[in-house]
C-alpha positions in Angstrom: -33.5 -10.9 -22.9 -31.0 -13.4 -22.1 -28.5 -11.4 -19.8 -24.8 -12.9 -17.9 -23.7 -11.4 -15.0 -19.7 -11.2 -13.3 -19.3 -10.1 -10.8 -21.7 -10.2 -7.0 -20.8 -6.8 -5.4 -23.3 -4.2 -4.4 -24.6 -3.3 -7.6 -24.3 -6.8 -8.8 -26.7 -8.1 -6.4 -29.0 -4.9 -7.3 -29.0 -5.9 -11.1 -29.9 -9.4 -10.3 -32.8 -8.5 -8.4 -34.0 -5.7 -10.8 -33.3 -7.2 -14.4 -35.0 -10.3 -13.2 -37.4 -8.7 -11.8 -38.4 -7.0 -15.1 -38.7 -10.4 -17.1 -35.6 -11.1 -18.1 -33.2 -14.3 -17.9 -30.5 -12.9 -15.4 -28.2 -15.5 -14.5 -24.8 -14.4 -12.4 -21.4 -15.6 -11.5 -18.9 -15.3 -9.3 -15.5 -15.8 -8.8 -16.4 -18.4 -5.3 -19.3 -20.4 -7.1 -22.6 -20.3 -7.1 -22.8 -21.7 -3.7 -22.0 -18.7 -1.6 -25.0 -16.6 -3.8 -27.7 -16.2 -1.5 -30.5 -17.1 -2.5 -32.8 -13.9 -1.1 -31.0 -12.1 -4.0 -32.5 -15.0 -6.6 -35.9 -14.4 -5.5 -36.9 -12.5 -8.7 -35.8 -15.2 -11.1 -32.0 -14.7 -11.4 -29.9 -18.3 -11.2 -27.1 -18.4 -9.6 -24.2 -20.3 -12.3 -20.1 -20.7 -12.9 -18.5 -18.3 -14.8 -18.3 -20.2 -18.0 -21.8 -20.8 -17.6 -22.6 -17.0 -17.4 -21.2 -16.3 -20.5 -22.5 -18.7 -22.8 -25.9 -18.0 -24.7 -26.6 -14.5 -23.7 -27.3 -11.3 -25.8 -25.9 -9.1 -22.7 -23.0 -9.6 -20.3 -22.6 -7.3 -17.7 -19.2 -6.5 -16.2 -19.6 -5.8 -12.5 -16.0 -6.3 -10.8 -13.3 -4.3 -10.1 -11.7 -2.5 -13.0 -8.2 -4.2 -12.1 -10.2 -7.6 -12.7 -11.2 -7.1 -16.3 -7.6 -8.6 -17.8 -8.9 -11.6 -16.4 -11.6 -12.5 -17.7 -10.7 -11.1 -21.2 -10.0 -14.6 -22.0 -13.3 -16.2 -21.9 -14.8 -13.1 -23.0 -12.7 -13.9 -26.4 -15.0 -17.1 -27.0 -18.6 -14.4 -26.8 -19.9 -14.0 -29.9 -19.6 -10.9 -31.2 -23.2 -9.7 -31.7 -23.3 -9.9 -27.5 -23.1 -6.5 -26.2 -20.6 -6.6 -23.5 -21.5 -3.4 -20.7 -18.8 -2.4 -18.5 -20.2 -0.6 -15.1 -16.2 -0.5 -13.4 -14.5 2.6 -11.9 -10.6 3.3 -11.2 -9.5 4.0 -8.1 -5.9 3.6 -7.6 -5.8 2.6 -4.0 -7.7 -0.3 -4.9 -6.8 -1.2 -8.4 -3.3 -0.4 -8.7 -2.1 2.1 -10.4 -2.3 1.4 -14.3 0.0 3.4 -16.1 -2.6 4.3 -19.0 -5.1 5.9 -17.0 -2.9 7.4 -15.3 -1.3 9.4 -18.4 -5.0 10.2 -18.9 -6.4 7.2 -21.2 -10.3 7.1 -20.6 -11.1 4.1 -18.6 -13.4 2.6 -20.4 -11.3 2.6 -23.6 -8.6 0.8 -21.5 -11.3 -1.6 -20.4 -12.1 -1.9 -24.4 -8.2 -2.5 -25.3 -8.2 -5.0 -22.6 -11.2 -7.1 -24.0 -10.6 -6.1 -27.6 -13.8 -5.7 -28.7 -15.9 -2.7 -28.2 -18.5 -2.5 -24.7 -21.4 0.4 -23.4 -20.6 1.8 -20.1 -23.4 1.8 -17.5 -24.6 1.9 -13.7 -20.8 3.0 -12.9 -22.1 6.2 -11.9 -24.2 5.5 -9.1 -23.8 4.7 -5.7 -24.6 1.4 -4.4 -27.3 2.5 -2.1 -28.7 4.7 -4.1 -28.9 2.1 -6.6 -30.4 -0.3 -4.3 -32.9 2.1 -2.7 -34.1 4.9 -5.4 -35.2 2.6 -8.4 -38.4 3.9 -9.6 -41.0 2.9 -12.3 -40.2 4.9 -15.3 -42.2 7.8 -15.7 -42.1 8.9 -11.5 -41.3 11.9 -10.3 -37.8 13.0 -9.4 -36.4 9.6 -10.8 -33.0 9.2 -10.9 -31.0 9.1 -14.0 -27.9 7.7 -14.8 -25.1 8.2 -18.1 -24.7 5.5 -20.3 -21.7 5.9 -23.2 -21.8 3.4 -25.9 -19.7 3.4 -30.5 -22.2 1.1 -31.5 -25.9 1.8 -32.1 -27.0 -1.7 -30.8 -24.5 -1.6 -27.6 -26.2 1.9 -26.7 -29.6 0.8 -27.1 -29.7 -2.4 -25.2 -27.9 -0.6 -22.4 -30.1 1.8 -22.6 -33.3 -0.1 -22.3 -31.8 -2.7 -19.7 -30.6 0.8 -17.4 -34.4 1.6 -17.9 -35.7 -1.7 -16.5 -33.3 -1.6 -13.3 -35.7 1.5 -12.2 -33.1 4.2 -13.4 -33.7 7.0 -16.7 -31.0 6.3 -19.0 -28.8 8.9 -20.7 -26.3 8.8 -23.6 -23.4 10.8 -22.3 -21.5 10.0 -26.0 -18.9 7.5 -27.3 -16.6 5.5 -25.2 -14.0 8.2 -26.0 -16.0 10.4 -23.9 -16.7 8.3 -21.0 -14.8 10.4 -18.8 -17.8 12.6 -18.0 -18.8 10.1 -15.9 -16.0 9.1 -14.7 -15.4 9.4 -10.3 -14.5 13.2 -9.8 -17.2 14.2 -12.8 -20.6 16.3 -12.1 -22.4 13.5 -13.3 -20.8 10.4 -10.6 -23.1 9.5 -8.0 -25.2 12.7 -7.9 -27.9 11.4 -8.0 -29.4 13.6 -11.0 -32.5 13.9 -12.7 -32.8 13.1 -16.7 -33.3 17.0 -16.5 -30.6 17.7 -14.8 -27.9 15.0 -16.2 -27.0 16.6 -19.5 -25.6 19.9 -17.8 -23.7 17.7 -15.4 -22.4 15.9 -18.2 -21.5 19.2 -20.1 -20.0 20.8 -17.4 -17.8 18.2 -16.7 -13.4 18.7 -16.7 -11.4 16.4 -17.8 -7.9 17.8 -15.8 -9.9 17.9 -12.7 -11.1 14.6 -12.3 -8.2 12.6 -10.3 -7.8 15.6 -7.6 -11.3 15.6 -7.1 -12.0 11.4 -7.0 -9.0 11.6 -4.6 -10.4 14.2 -2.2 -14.1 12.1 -2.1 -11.9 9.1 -0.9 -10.3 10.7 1.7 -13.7 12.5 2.8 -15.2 9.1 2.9 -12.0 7.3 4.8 -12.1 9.9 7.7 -15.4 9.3 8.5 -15.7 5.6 7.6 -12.9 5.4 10.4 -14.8 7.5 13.1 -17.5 5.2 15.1 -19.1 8.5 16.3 -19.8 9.8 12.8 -20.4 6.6 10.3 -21.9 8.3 7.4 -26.1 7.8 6.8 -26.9 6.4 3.6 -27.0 9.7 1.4 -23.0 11.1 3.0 -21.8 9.7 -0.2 -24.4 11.4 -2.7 -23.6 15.1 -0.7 -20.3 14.2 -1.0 -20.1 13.8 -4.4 -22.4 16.8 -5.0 -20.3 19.2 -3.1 -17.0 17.8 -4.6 -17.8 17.2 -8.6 -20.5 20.1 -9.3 
């Protein structure tokens, strides 16, 4: 499959690596050029482009930048055919983003991401840590194999996102419409628990919509005081106990 990529943080660089790595045509952009793209991360097959390069001829385009970003590139995203499923894998945090007024009176964020892009989009890979995304890949099939909530309206939208979440070494699992994207929202059960397929429908169900911001906001903090503490940086997993103690 012929797949764009915005956006070269964290999980960025893991979806080059993996989707390329699985056969398809990855290439990715970002907003610096595709100079400062190391080329280690290319080493599966991915090619480093513009961003009106990355848009143009693909049947996928992955969104992986900061939520407050996604205004800006609704503009060449109006010229993408509209067969090309667009996947969003963004998370609000206010601190960073802004505050947006919509989300904040409660407005799913990935239906504010829709509005902004007018046209609908599958959310994916937002609920997984960047480490654990990077590290816990797995062949489909292997034990104990991490699973992650993908929300998608459209049949095609929720297969494709589906099948590429399978073929960046993660189970796939359709949490519902966009509408209901909150359950994986930060603050939900399901957000970078690193659950099973087993496990991941309960987390989903069990998930409150009211109690979401409070407990995003707590995590943060958590992870601020000891980001800020040279005797206690956090190993690699503080942010999956975290988020298990928090959110289940």
């Amino acid at each position: 499959m012929r797949i764009g990529i915005l956006g070269f943080g964290h999980i960025g660089k893991t979806l080059v690596r993996t989707l390329s790595a699985a056969g398809h045509e990855v290439k990715v952009a970002n907003s610096r050029g595709p100079e400062t793209i190391p080329s280690d991360v290319l080493s599966s097959g991915g090619r480093a482009v513009n961003v009106e390069e990355a848009v143009k001829d693909v049947e996928a385009l992955i969104l992986s930048i900061p939520l407050n970003r996604i205004p800006n590139v609704a503009p060449m995203i109006a010229s993408v055919p509209s067969d090309t499923v667009i996947i969003d894998t963004s998370n609000y945090y206010p601190a960073r983003d802004n505050k947006i007024d919509a989300i904040e009176a409660g407005k799913v964020e990935s239906v504010w991401v829709s509005e902004q892009l007018s046209r609908p989009i599958a959310k994916a890979w937002n609920a997984i840590g960047s480490d654990s995304f990077a590290r816990k890949g797995k062949p489909a099939g292997s034990a104990d194999r991490v699973a992650i909530p993908v929300a998608a309206d459209r049949d095609k939208d929720r297969e494709i996102a589906m099948m590429l979440v399978e073929d960046s070494g993660l189970d796939a699992v359709y949490s519902g419409s966009i509408a209901e994207s909150w359950r994986q929202q930060p603050g939900a059960p399901a957000y970078c628990t690193d659950l099973t397929r087993e496990e991941m429908a309960g987390a989903l169900a069990a998930a409150d919509k009211d109690r979401l911001p409070k407990r995003r906001d707590i995590a943060v903090a958590a992870f601020l005081e000891r980001m800020g503490d040279p005797k206690t940086n956090p190993d690699a997993d503080f942010g999956v106990r975290v988020s298990r103690a928090l959110f289940m």
